[in-house]
N, CA, C and O atoms as a GROMACS GRO file, in nm:
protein
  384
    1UNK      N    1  -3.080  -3.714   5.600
    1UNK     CA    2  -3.124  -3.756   5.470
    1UNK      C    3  -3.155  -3.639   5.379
    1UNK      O    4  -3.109  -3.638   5.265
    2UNK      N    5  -3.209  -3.568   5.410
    2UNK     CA    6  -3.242  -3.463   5.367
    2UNK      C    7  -3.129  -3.336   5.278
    2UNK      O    8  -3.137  -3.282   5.168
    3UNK      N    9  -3.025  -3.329   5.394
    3UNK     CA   10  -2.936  -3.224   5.340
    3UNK      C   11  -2.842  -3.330   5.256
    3UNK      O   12  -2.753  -3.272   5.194
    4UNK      N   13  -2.842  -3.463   5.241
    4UNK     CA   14  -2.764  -3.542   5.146
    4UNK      C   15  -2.827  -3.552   5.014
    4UNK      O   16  -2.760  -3.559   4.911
    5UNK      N   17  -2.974  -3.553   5.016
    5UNK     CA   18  -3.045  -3.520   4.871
    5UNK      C   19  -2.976  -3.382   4.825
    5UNK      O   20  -2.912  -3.363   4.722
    6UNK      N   21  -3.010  -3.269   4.949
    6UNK     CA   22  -2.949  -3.138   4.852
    6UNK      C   23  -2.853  -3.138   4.817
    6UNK      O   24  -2.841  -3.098   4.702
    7UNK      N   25  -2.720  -3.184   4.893
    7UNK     CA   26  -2.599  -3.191   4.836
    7UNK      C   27  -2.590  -3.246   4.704
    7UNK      O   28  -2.555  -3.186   4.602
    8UNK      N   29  -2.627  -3.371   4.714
    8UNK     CA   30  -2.652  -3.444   4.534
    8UNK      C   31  -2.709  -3.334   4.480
    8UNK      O   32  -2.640  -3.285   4.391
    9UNK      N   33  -2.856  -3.255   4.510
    9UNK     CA   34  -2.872  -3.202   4.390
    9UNK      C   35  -2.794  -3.087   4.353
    9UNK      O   36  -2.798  -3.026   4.246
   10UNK      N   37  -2.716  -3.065   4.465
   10UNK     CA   38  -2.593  -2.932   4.406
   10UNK      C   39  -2.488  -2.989   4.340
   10UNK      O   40  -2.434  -2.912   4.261
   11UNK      N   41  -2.435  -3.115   4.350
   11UNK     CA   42  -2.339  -3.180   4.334
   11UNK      C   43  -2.398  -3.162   4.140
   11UNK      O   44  -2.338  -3.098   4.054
   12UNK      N   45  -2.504  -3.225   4.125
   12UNK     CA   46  -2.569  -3.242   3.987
   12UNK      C   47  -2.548  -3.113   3.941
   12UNK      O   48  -2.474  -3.081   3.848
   13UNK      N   49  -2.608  -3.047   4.004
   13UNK     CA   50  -2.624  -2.899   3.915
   13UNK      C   51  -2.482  -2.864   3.870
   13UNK      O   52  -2.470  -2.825   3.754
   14UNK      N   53  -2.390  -2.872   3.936
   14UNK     CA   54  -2.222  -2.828   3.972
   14UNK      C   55  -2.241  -2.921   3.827
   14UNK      O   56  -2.277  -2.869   3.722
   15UNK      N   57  -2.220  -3.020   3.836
   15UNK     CA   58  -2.159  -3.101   3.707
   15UNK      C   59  -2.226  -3.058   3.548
   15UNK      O   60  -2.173  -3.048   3.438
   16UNK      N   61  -2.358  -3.040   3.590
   16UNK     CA   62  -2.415  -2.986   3.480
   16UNK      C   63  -2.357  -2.836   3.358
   16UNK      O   64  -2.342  -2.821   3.237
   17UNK      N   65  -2.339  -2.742   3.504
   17UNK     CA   66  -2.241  -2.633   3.495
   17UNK      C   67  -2.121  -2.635   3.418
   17UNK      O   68  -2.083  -2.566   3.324
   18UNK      N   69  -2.065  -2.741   3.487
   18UNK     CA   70  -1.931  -2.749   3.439
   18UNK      C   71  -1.968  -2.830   3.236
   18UNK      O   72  -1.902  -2.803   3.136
   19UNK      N   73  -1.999  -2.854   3.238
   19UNK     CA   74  -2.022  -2.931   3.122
   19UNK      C   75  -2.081  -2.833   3.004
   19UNK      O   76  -2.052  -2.844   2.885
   20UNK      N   77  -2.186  -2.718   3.070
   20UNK     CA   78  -2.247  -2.630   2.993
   20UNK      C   79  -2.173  -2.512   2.974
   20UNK      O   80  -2.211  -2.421   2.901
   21UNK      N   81  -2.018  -2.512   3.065
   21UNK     CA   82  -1.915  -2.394   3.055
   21UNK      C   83  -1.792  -2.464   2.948
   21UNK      O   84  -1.704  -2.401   2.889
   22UNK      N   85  -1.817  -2.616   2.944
   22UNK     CA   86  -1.716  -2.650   2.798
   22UNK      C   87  -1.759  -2.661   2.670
   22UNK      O   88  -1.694  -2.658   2.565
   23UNK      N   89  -1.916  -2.679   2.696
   23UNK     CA   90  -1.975  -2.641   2.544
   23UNK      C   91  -1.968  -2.540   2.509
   23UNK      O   92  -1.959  -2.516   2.389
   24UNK      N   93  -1.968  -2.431   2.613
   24UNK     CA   94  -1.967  -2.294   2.530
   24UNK      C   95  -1.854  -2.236   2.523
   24UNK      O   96  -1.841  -2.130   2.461
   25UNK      N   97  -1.724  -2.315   2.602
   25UNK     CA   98  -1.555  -2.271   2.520
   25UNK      C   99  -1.551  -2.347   2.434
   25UNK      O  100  -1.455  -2.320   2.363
   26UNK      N  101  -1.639  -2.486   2.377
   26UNK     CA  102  -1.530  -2.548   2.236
   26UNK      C  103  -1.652  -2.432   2.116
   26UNK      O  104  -1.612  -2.432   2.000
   27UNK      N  105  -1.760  -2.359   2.135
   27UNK     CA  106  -1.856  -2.326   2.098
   27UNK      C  107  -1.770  -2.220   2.019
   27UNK      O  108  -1.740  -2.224   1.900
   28UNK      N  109  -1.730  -2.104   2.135
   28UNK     CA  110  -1.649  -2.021   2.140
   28UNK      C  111  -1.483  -2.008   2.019
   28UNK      O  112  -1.435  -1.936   1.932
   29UNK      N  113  -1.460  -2.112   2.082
   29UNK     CA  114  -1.342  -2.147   1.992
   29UNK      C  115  -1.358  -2.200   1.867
   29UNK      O  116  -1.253  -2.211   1.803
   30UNK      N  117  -1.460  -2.237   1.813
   30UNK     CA  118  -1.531  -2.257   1.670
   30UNK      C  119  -1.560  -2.102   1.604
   30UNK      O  120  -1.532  -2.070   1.488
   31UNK      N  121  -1.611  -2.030   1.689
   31UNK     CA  122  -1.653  -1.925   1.629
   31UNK      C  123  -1.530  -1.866   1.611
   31UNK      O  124  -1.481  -1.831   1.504
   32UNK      N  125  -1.473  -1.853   1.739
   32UNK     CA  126  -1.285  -1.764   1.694
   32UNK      C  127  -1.278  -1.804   1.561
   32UNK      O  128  -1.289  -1.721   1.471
   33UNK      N  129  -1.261  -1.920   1.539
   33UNK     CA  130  -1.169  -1.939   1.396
   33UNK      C  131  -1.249  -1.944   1.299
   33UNK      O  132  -1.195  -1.947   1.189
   34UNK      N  133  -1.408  -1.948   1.302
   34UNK     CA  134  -1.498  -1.914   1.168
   34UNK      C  135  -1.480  -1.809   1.147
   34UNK      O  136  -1.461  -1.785   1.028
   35UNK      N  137  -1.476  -1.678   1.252
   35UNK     CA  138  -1.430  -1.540   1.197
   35UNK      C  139  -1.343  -1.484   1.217
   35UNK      O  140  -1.346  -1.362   1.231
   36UNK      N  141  -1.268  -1.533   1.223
   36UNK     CA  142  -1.078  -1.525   1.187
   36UNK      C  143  -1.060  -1.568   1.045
   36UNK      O  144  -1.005  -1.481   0.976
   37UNK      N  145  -1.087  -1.661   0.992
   37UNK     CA  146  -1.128  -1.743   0.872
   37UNK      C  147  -1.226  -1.593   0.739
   37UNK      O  148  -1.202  -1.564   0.621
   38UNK      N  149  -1.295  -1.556   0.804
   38UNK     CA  150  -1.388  -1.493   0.719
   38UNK      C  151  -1.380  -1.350   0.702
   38UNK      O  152  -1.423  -1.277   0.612
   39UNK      N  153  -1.292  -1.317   0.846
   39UNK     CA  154  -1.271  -1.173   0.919
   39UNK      C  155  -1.102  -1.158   0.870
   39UNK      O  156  -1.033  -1.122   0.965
   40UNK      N  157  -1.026  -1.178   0.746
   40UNK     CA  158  -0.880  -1.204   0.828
   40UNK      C  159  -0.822  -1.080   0.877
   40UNK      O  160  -0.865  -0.981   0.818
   41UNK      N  161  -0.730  -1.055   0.976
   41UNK     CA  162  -0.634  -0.908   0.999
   41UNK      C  163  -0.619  -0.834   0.921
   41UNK      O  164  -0.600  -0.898   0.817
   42UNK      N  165  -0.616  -0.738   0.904
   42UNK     CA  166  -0.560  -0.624   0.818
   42UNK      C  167  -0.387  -0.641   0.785
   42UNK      O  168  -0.302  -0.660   0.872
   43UNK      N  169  -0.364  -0.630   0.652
   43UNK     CA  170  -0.224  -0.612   0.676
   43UNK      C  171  -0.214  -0.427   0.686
   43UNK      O  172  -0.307  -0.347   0.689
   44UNK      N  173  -0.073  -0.404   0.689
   44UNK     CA  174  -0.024  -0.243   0.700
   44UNK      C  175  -0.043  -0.267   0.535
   44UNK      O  176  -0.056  -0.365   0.461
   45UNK      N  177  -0.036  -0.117   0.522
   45UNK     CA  178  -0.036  -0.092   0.363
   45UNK      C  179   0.132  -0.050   0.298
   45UNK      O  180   0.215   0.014   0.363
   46UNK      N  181   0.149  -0.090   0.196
   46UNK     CA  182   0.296  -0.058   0.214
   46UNK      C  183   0.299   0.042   0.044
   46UNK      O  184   0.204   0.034  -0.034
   47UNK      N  185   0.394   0.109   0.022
   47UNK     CA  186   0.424   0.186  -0.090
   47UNK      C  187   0.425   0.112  -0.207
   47UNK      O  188   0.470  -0.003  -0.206
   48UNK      N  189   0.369   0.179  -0.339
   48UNK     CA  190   0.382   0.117  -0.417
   48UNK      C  191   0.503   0.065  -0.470
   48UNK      O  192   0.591   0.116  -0.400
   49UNK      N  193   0.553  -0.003  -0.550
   49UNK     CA  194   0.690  -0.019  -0.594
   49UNK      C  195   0.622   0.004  -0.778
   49UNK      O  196   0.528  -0.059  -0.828
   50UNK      N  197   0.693   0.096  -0.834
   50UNK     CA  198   0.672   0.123  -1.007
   50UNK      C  199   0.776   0.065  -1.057
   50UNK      O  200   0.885   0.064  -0.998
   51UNK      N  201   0.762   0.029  -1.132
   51UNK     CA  202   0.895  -0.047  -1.244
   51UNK      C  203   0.844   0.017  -1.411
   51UNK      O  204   0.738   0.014  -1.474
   52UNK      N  205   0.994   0.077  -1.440
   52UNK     CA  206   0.992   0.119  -1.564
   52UNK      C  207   1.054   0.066  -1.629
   52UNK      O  208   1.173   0.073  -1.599
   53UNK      N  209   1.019  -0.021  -1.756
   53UNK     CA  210   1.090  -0.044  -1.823
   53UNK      C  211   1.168   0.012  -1.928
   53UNK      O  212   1.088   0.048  -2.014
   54UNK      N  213   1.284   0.038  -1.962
   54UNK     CA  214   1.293   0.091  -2.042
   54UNK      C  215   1.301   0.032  -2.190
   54UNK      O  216   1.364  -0.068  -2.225
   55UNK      N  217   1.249   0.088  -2.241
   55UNK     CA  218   1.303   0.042  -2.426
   55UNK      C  219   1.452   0.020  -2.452
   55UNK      O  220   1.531   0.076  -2.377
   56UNK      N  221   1.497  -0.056  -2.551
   56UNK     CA  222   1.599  -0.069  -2.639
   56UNK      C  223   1.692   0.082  -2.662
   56UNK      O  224   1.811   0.112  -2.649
   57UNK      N  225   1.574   0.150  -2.700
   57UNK     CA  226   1.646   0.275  -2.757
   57UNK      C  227   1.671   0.411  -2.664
   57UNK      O  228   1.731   0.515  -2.691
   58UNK      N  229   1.589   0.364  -2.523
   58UNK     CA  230   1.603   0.447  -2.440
   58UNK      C  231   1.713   0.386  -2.373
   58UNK      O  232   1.804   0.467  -2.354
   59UNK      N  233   1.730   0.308  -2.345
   59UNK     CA  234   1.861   0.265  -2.305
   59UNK      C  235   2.012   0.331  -2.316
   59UNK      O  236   2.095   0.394  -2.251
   60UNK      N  237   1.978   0.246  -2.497
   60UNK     CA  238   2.120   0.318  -2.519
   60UNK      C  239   2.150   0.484  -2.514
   60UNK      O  240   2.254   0.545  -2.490
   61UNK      N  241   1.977   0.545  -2.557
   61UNK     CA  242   2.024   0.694  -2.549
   61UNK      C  243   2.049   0.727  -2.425
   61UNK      O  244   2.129   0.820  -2.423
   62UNK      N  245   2.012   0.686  -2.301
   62UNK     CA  246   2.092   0.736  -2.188
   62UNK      C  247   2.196   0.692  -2.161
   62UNK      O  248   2.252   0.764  -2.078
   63UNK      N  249   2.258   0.605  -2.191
   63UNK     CA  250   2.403   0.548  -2.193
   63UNK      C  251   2.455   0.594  -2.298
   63UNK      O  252   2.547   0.526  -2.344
   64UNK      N  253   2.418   0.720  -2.369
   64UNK     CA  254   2.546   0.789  -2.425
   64UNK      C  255   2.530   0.920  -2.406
   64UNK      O  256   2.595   1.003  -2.470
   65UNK      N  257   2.416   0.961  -2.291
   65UNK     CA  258   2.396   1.117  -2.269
   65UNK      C  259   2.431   1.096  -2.163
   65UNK      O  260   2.393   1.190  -2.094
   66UNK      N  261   2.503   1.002  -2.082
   66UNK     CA  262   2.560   0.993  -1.921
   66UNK      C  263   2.703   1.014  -1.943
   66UNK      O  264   2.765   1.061  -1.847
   67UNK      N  265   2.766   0.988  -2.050
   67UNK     CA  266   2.912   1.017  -2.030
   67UNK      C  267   2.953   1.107  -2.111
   67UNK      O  268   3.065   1.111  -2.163
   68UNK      N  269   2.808   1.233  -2.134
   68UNK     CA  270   2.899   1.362  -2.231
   68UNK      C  271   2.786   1.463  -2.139
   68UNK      O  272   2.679   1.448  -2.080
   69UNK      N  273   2.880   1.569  -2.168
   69UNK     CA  274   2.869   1.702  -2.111
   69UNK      C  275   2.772   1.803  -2.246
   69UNK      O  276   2.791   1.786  -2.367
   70UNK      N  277   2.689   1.885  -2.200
   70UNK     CA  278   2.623   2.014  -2.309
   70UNK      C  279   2.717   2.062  -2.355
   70UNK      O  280   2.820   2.065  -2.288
   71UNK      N  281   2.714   2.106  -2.462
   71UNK     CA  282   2.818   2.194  -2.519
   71UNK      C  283   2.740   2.348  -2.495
   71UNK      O  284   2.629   2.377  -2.452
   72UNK      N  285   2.832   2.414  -2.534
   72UNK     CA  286   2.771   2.578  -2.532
   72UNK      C  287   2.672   2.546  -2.655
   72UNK      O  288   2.563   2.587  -2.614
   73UNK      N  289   2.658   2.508  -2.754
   73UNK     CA  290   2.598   2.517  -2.846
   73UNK      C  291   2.440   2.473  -2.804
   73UNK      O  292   2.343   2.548  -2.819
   74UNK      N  293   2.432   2.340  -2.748
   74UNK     CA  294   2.354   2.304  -2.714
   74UNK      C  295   2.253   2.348  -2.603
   74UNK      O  296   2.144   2.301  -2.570
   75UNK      N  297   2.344   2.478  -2.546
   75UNK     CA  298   2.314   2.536  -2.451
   75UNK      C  299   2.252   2.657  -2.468
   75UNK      O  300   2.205   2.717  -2.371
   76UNK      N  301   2.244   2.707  -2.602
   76UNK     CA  302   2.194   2.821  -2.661
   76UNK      C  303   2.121   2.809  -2.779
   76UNK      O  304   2.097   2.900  -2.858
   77UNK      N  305   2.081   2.674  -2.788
   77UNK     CA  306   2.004   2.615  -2.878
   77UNK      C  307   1.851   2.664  -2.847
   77UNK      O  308   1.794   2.626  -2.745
   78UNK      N  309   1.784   2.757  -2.950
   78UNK     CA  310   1.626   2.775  -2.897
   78UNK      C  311   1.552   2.733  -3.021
   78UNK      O  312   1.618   2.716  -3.124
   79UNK      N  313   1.394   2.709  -3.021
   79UNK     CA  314   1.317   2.678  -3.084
   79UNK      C  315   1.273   2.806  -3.190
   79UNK      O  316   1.308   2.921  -3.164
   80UNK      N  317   1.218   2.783  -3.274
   80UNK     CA  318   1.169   2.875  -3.388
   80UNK      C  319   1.052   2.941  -3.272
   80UNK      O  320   1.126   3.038  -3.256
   81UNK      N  321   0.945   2.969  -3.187
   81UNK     CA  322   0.872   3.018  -3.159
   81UNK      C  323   0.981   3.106  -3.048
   81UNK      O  324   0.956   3.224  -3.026
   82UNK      N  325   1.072   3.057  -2.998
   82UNK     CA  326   1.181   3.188  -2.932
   82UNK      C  327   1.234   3.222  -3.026
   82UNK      O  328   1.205   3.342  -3.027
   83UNK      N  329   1.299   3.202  -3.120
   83UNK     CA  330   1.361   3.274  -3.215
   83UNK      C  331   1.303   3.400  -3.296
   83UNK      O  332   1.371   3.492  -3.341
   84UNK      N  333   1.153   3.385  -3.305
   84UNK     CA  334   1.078   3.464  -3.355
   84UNK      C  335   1.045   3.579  -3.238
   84UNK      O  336   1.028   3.698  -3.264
   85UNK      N  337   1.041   3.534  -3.130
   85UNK     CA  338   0.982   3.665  -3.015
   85UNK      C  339   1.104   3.749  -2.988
   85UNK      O  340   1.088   3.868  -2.964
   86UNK      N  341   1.233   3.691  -2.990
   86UNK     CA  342   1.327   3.758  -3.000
   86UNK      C  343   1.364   3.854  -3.101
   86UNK      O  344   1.418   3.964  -3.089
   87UNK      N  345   1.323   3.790  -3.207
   87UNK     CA  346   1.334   3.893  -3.349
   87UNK      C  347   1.203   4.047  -3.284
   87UNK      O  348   1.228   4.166  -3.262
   88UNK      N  349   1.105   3.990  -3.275
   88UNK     CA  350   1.014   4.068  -3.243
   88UNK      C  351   1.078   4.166  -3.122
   88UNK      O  352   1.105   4.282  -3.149
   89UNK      N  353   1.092   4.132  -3.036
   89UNK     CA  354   1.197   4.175  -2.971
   89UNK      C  355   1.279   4.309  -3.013
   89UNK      O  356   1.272   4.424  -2.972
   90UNK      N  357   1.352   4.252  -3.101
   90UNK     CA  358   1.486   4.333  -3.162
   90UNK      C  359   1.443   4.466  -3.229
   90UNK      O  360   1.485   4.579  -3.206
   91UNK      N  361   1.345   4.421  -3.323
   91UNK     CA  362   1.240   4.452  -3.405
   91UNK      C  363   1.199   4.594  -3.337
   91UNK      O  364   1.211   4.700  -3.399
   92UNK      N  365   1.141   4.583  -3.176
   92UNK     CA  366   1.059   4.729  -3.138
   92UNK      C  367   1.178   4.811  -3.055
   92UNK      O  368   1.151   4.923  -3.012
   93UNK      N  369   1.280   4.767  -3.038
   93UNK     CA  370   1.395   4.841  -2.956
   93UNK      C  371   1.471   4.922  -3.060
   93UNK      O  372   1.536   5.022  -3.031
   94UNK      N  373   1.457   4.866  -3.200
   94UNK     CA  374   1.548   4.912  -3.280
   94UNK      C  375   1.438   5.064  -3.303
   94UNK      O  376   1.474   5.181  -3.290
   95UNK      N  377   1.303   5.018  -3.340
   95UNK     CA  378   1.206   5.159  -3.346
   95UNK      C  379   1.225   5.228  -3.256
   95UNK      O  380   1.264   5.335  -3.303
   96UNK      N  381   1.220   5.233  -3.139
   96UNK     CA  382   1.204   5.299  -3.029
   96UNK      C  383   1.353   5.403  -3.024
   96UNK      O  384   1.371   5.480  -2.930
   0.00000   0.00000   0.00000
């Protein structure tokens, strides 16, 4: 009589167990997805992508500086602030 009470009360406890190990996987599995939900993955970071638009007028000016070549002229074309250092230039070689 005796070791059949204990068995029941292991038998109980066992069931109890088992019951207090599925509350705490559906417990578990609530929390997974509350902070999965709140937590999400990281994505990778990826490169920017820039987009230029161009204007009307930039357009066409590169679609008519793509199918011509510099001329020499254009090629020896300088600004008034070189034109002047060059004079200056000329200017102390001729003293010298």
């Amino acid at each position: 009589m005796q070791i059949e009470r204990e068995i029941e009360g292991l038998e109980r406890d066992e069931r109890a167990l088992e019951k207090a190990a599925q509350a705490l996987t559906r417990l578990a599995t609530i929390a997974e997805k509350f902070f999965d939900k709140l937590y999400p993955e990281k994505k990778l970071v990826r490169d920017a992508i820039v987009t230029v638009v161009r204007t009307p007028a930039e357009a066409d000016l590169e679609e008519t500086i793509q199918g011509s070549e510099p001329t020499l002229e254009q090629w020896k074309d300088i600004g008034s602030r070189e034109q002047a250092f060059l004079e200056k230039e000329a200017a102390k070689t001729t003293k010298s």
